[in-house]
C-alpha positions, 0 to 999 in steps of 0.5 A, a space after each residue: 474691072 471697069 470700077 478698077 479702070 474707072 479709079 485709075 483714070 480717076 487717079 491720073 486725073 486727080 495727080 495732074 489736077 494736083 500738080 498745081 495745088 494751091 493753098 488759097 489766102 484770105 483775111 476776109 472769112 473769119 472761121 470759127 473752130 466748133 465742128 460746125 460748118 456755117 454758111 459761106 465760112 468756107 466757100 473760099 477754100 480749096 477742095 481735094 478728095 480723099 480717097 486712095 487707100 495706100 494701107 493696107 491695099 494699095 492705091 485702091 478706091 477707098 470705101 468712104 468718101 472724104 473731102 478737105 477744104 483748106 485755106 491759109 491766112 498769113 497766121 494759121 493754117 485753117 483745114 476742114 475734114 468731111 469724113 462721110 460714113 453710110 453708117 455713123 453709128 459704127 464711127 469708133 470715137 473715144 474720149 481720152 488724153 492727148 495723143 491717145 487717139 490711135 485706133 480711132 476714126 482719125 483725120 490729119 495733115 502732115 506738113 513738110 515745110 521745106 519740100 525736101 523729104 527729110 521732115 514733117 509735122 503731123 496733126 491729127 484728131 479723131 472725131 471728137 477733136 482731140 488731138 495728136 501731134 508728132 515729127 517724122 523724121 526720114 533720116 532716121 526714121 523716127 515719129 516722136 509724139 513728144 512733139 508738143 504745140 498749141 492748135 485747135 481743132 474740134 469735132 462733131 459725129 453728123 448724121 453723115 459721117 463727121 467732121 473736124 476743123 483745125 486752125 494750126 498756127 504758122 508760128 508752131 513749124 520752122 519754115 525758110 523765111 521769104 516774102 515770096 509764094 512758099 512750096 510744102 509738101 503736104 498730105 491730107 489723110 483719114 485713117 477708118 478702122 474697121 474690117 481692116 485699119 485703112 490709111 486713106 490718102 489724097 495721093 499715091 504711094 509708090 512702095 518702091 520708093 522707101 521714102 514716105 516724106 518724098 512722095 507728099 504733094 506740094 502747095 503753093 501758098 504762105 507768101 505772107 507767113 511770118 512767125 517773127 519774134 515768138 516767145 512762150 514763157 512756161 512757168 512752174 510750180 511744183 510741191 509736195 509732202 513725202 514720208 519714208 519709212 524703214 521696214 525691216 526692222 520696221 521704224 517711224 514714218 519721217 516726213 518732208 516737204 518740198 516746192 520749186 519754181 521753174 520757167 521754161 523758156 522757147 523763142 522763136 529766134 526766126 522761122 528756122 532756128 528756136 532757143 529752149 531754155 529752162 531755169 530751176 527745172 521740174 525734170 520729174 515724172 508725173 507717171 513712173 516707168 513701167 515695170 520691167 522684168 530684169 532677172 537673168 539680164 546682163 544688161 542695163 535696161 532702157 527706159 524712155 525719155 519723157 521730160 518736155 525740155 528733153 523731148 521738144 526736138 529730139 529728133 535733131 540729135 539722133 543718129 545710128 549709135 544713141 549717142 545722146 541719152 538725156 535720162 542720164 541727166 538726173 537733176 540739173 538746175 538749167 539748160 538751154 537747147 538751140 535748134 533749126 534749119 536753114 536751107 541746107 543746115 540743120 543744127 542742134 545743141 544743147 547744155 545742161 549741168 547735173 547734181 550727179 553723174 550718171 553713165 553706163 559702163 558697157 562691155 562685151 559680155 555685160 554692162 553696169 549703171 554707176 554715179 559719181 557723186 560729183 556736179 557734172 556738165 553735159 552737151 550734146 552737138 549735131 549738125 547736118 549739112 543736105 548736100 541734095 535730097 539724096 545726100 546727107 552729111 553730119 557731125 555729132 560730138 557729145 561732152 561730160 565733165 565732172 571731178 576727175 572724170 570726163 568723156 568726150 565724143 565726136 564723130 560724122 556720118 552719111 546717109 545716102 539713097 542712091 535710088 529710091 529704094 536703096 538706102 546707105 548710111 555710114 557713121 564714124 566716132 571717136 572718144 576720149 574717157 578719163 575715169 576716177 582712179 577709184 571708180 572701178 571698186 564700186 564694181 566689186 565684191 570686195 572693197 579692194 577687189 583683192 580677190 580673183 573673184 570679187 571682179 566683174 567686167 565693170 571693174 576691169 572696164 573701168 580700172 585705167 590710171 589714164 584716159 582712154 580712146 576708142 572708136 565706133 563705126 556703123 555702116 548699114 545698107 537697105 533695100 526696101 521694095 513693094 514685095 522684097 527687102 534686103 539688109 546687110 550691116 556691120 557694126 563695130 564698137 572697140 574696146 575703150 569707146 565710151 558714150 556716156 551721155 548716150 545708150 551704149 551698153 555694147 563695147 568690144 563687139 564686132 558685128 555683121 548681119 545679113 537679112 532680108 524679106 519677102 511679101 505678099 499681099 492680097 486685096 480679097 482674102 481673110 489677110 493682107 499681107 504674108 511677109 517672110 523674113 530673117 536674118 544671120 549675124 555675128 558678134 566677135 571681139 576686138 581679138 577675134 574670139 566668138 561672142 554669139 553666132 545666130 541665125 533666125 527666120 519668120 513668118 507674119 500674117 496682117 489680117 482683118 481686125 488689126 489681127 497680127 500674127 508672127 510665129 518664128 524660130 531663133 538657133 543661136 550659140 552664145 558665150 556665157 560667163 567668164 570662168 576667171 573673171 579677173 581677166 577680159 579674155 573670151 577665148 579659153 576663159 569662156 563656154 560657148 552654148 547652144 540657145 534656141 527659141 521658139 516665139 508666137 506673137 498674136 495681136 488683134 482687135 476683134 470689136 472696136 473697143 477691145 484689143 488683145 496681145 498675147 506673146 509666147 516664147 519657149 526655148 534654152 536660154 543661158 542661165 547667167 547666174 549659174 552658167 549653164 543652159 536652161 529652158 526658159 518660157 515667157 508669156 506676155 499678156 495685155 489687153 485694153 478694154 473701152 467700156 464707154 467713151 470715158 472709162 478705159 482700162 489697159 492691164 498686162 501681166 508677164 510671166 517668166 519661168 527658167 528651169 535648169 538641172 531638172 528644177 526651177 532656177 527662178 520664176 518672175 511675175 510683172 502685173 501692171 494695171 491702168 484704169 482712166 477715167 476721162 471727163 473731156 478732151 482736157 482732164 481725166 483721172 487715172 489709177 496706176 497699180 504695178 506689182 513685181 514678184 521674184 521667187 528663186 529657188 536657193 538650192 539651185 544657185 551656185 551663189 547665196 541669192 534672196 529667195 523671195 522679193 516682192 514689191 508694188 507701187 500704186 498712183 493716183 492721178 488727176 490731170 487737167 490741161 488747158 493745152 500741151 503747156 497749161 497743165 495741172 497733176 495733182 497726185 498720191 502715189 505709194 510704194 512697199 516691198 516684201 522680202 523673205 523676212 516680212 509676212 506681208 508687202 509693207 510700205 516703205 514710201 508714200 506721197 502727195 504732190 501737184 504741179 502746175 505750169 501756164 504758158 504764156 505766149 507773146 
C-alpha cells in the first residue's frame, strides 16, 4: 500500500512538473547518432522519466526504469532512450526490415503537431535501431505504417539495459508555420515484453476517455523550425525478363523483356500542405498478395494497398464507407496528390488516370469484379473542416470517367464526442453511374443472357440504358469507458449507389446493430483482462424483405505471454440463392436458413522467439453452390519462429471442409511459407512459397464444377535499402497450376526482375 500510495504521490508530482515541458533549443552540441553517449553531448537536454505502465495494468509503477532526454535544434528533433534492464540478457532484439520490429524491446515518440488530438506521427525503434514509423488517426481510428520518412536512430544492448538516440527531421511532419514558441502534444513510450507485453508511458491514461491523442503531454519549443521549400526526387528503374507458357496442351516458353523509368516527385509546399506526384509509375508489387481461400464466397475479396504513392497520406481520404480504393487504379501513366492541414482545414486530392477500368458491382446477395477495356481517370476529394476538438465537419466526393461510363460521388459526414467517452459519427452520400449498354453480359452464362438462368445479380445490376442514382448513409454512436462499451449503428446503402473507386460490395442492404462489452481486469492474477462482449444485428432490403438476422456473444482472456484467448458462438438466419435469378426479388424468390458457428481463437507467445496462433471454427454454413446448408469446419493455423537475430521463418496453413447431404461438397487447403534471412538493418533475403488446393467432389454439385485445381507461386527476394526511398529488389518469382487433367503442378510463368529507386532530397 505505501509503494502504491508512494507511485500516486509520485505521479501527481511528475504531472504538475509536466505541465510545463519544455523541448530545450540548441545549435552549440553536435550529436551524433551511434548509440553511444559521449560526454557533455547531452548535458543540455531535458529529462523525463518513464515509468507509467497504461497496458496491460493501469497507471502502475512500471518494472524497469527508463529516462528520455530531448532537445531540438530548429532542424531535427534529436531524443535519447536509457532503457534499463537488471537482466539485459533476457533484452529481446531481432535483426529484420523495417517496420518489422513489433514484439521486441521498443522505445519511441508520438508526436501531435498541432495539439489538437486528431493526428500523430510515430517513431519507434528497437534496441538495435531499426526503425518503425506510422500515422494514427483519431478520427477513424487507423495506424498506418505505410507512412514512410527518412530518420535516424541507432542503438546499442549495454550492460545495463539499452539505449537508442534518434534525430527526426522537422521537415518529415506537417506543422503551423510561426516564428513564435509552438505547442505539441507529445508521448515518450518503451514497450518491454516479457511475462506480459508492457506499454510503458511518461503520462497517464484515463480509459474513460476514448481519445488517446488527447491525453498527450504538451511541449513548448520549435520556435525556429521551418521545413521551407523541401523537394524529394525519386527516380526509378525497373526491368525484368518474364516467360509464359501454355500448359494444357503443353506448348513453348515465349519470352519478353521489359524496362520503365519513373520519378516520384514530394514538395514541401509549406509545412502544412505537400504535392505528390509521379510520372511513368512502378505501381508494381515486389511481394504478391497472400493466398486467400475464396471457395463458397459470394463476395469480391479485399486486398490491401501497398503501392508508396497510394500509401503516403492515405489517412487523409478515409471516412466510414471506403470510399477510395486505389487497387482499383491498375496501371496509370501519372498522378498527382495534394495533401495538408491549415489550422482548422485538412484537405486531400488526388488524380490519376488508368490503362483500364477496374470496379466492383456490388449487390445484396453478392458481388462481381469487371474491366473495361477503356482508358479511365479517377479522383478522389476529402476535406474536413475542425469546427473545435470535439466537432468535425467533411466532404468527400470521388469521380471515374471512361467511354460510355462513369460514376460520380459526393457526400459529407460528422464525427462529434459530445463527452470523452462518447463518440457520434454521421456520414451521408450520393452518386450518379452510367454503365455501358453491353456491360451486363460479361455477367452471364450465355452471350445474350436469353436464358432465364444464364442471369446473375451482376447482370441485373448493371443492366440500365440510363445512369442511375443512389444514396448511402452511416450513422454509428459509441461508448467506450474503462470497464464498459456501448455500440448502436444503422447503415444504409440503397439499391443504385455505387462507389467505384471504393470498396463497396454491399448495396440494397439495410443495417442496424446493437452491442456492447463488459471488462474486467486484474493486476495479480495469471490474466489481465476478461471482456464479455456481443452484439444483434439485421440486414433488409430496400423492400423490406429479410436479408440476415444474427445475434453473436463472446468471451476473451489476455493473459501472460501475450496469450489471447476468444471462444464464442454466432446463431444466424440468412438468405440463400435466388431461385429465379432473372429477377432481384428476395421475398418468395428466396430460402431463409438457419446457420450457427461455434469459434476458439488461441494466440500466445510462450518464449521470446516463438509465436503461435491457432483458430477453429465448426458450424452449418450456407453451401452457396448448391443452396442448401452444410456444416462447415475451418482450422487456421500460423506460427513465426526466431531462430537467431537473422533467420525468421513465418508459416501457416488454413484448412476448410463443407460437408452437405451426408458427403464432402468441397475441402480447401492455403500453405504459405516466409523464410528471411536478414544481414543488417538494410538488406536481407527472403524465400515466399504459397500453395493452394481445391477438391470437389462432383456428385454432390447441382452444376458441372472442376473436380481438382491446384496451384503454387514461389519468390525469391533480395532486398537492400539505404532509407525508406533508396532501395534496391532483385527477384525470381515462378508460378504453375495442376488441374484434373495434368498428372503434376507445371509451370506456367516464371521471372526475374530488379528495381532500383534513389532518393534525392534538397
Amino acid at each position: 500500500m505505501r509503494a502504491t500510495f508512494s507511485f500516486f504521490v509520485s505521479l501527481l508530482i511528475t504531472c504538475s512538473v509536466q505541465a510545463n515541458i519544455n523541448v530545450p533549443f540548441s545549435t552549440t552540441h553536435n550529436v551524433e547518432i551511434d548509440g553511444v553517449v559521449s560526454a557533455n553531448e547531452w548535458s543540455h537536454a531535458n529529462r523525463l522519466d518513464v515509468n507509467n505502465v497504461m497496458r496491460p495494468f493501469n497507471n502502475v509503477r512500471a518494472p524497469v526504469d527508463t529516462t528520455v532526454h530531448f532537445f531540438e535544434d530548429g532542424q531535427n528533433f534529436y531524443i535519447l532512450f536509457e532503457a534499463f534492464d537488471s537482466s539485459p540478457e533476457r533484452i529481446q532484439a531481432r535483426l529484420v526490415d523495417r517496420d518489422l520490429i513489433w514484439g521486441d524491446d521498443i522505445v519511441g515518440i508520438k508526436i501531435d503537431t498541432f495539439n489538437d488530438g486528431r493526428l500523430a506521427y510515430q517513431f519507434f525503434a528497437n534496441a538495435f535501431g531499426i526503425q518503425s514509423d506510422a500515422i494514427q488517426n483519431e478520427m477513424t481510428g487507423n495506424e498506418s505504417d505505410s507512412w514512410n520518412t527518412i530518420w535516424q536512430s541507432q542503438g546499442k544492448i549495454t550492460d545495463e539495459g539499452y539505449i537508442v538516440e534518434f534525430a527526426i527531421p522537422l521537415s518529415t511532419m506537417n506543422f503551423s508555420q510561426s516564428d513564435a514558441e509552438k505547442t505539441w502534444g507529445v508521448e515518450f513510450v518503451r514497450f518491454y515484453p516479457r511475462e506480459h507485453m508492457y506499454r510503458i508511458s511518461h503520462i497517464q491514461y484515463d480509459r474513460n476517455n476514448a481519445c488517446d491523442l488527447c491525453q498527450m503531454q504538451p511541449v513548448k519549443g520549435f520556435a525556429q523550425a521551418e521545413q521551407g521549400d523541401a523537394i524529394e526526387l525519386i527516380s526509378t528503374i525497373v526491368g525484368g525478363y518474364s516467360q509464359t507458357r501454355d500448359v494444357s496442351p503443353q506448348s513453348d516458353w515465349v519470352g519478353e523483356r521489359g524496362q520503365e523509368i519513373g520519378l516520384d516527385i514530394n514538395w514541401g509546399i509549406t509545412p502544412e500542405i505537400s504535392l505528390q506526384g509521379t510520372l511513368n509509375p512502378d505501381f508494381s508489387q515486389v511481394e504478391s498478395d497472400s493466398a486467400q481461400v475464396s471457395v463458397n464466397n459470394t463476395f469480391a475479396l479485399f486486398f490491401p494497398e501497398k503501392r508508396p504513392f497510394f500509401v503516403e497520406n492515405a489517412d487523409y481520404f478515409t471516412s466510414m464507407l471506403n470510399l477510395v480504393y486505389t487497387r482499383n487504379i491498375n496501371a496509370p501513366e501519372y498522378g498527382i496528390k495534394l495533401t495538408g492541414r491549415l489550422a482548422q482545414h485538412s484537405l486531400g486530392v488526388f488524380f490519376a488516370n488508368d490503362e483500364t477500368t477496374n470496379f466492383l458491382v456490388p449487390g445484396n446477395l453478392s458481388s462481381r469484379v469487371t474491366t473495361l477495356e477503356s482508358r479511365s481517370n479517377n479522383m478522389a476529394l476529402r476535406y474536413r473542416y475542425d469546427v473545435n476538438q470535439d466537432l468535425s465537419l467533411g466532404i468527400v466526393s470521388t469521380l471515374r470517367e471512361a467511354n460510355d461510363y462513369h460514376n460520380y460521388v459526393l457526400g459529407v459526414d460528422s464525427k462529434w464526442t459530445p463527452t470523452d467517452a462518447d463518440n457520434i459519427r454521421i456520414q451521408y452520400v450520393h452518386s450518379d453511374t452510367e454503365y455501358p449498354q453491353d456491360l451486363y453480359q460479361q455477367f452471364c452464362d450465355d452471350d445474350l443472357c436469353n436464358e432465364q438462368d444464364a442471369f446473375s445479380e451482376a447482370a441485373l445490376r448493371t443492366q440500365y440504358g440510363e445512369s442511375i442514382g443512389g444514396s448511402a448513409f452511416r450513422l454509428d454512436y459509441r461508448r467506450n469507458t474503462e470497464n464498459y462499451s456501448i455500440r448502436i449503428g444503422h447503415f444504409d446503402n440503397e439499391a443504385n449507389f455505387r462507389g467505384d473507386l471504393g470498396f463497396v460490395s454491399r448495396v440494397d442492404r439495410r443495417t442496424s446493430v446493437i452491442g456492447g462489452g463488459y471488462t474486467w481486469r486484474s493486476e495479480e492474477a495469471w490474466w489481465n483482462r476478461l471482456r464479455l462482449r456481443g452484439d444483434w444485428d439485421i440486414h433488409h432490403d430496400d423492400n423490406g424483405d429479410l436479408l440476415e438476422k444474427e445475434i453473436e456473444a463472446f468471451f476473451s482472456i489476455n493473459a501472460k505471454y501475450d496469450t489471447f484467448i476468444d471462444f464464442g458462438h454466432t446463431r444466424r438466419q440468412r438468405v440463400g440463392l435466388r431461385q429465379d435469378p432473372s429477377i432481384l426479388r428476395v421475398s418468395g424468390n428466396t430460402t431463409l436458413f438457419d446457420e450457427y458457428f461455434n469459434r476458439l481463437i488461441i494466440e500466445t507467445r510462450p518464449t521470446a522467439d516463438l509465436e503461435l496462433s491457432q483458430r477453429f471454427s465448426q458450424g452449418e454454413q450456407i453451401d452457396f453452390a448448391n443452396n442448401r446448408v452444410g456444416d462447415r469446419f475451418v482450422s487456421d493455423s500460423s506460427l513465426e519462429y526466431q531462430f537467431n537475430r537473422h533467420l525468421k521463418l513465418n508459416a501457416g496453413y488454413e484448412f476448410v471442409k463443407l460437408d452437405a447431404s451426408g458427403a464432402n461438397v468441397f475441402t480447401a487447403k492455403v500453405m504459405q511459407g516466409r523464410m528471411t534471412y536478414q544481414f543488417d538493418a538494410k538488406q536481407f533475403v527472403r524465400l515466399i512459397v504459397d500453395v493452394s488446393e481445391v477438391v470437389r467432389n462432383t456428385d454432390n454439385y447441382i452444376d458441372d464444377v472442376t473436380p481438382y485445381y491446384k496451384d503454387m507461386g514461389v519468390q525469391l527476394l533480395y532486398s537492400y535499402k539505404v532509407n525508406p526511398l533508396t532501395k534496391f529488389f532483385l527477384g525470381y518469382s515462378d508460378a504453375g497450376f495442376q488441374d484434373e487433367s495434368m498428372e503434376r503442378l507445371t509451370r506456367n510463368e516464371r521471372s526475374l526482375f530488379f528495381k532500383i529507386s534513389y532518393a534525392y532530397t534538397q
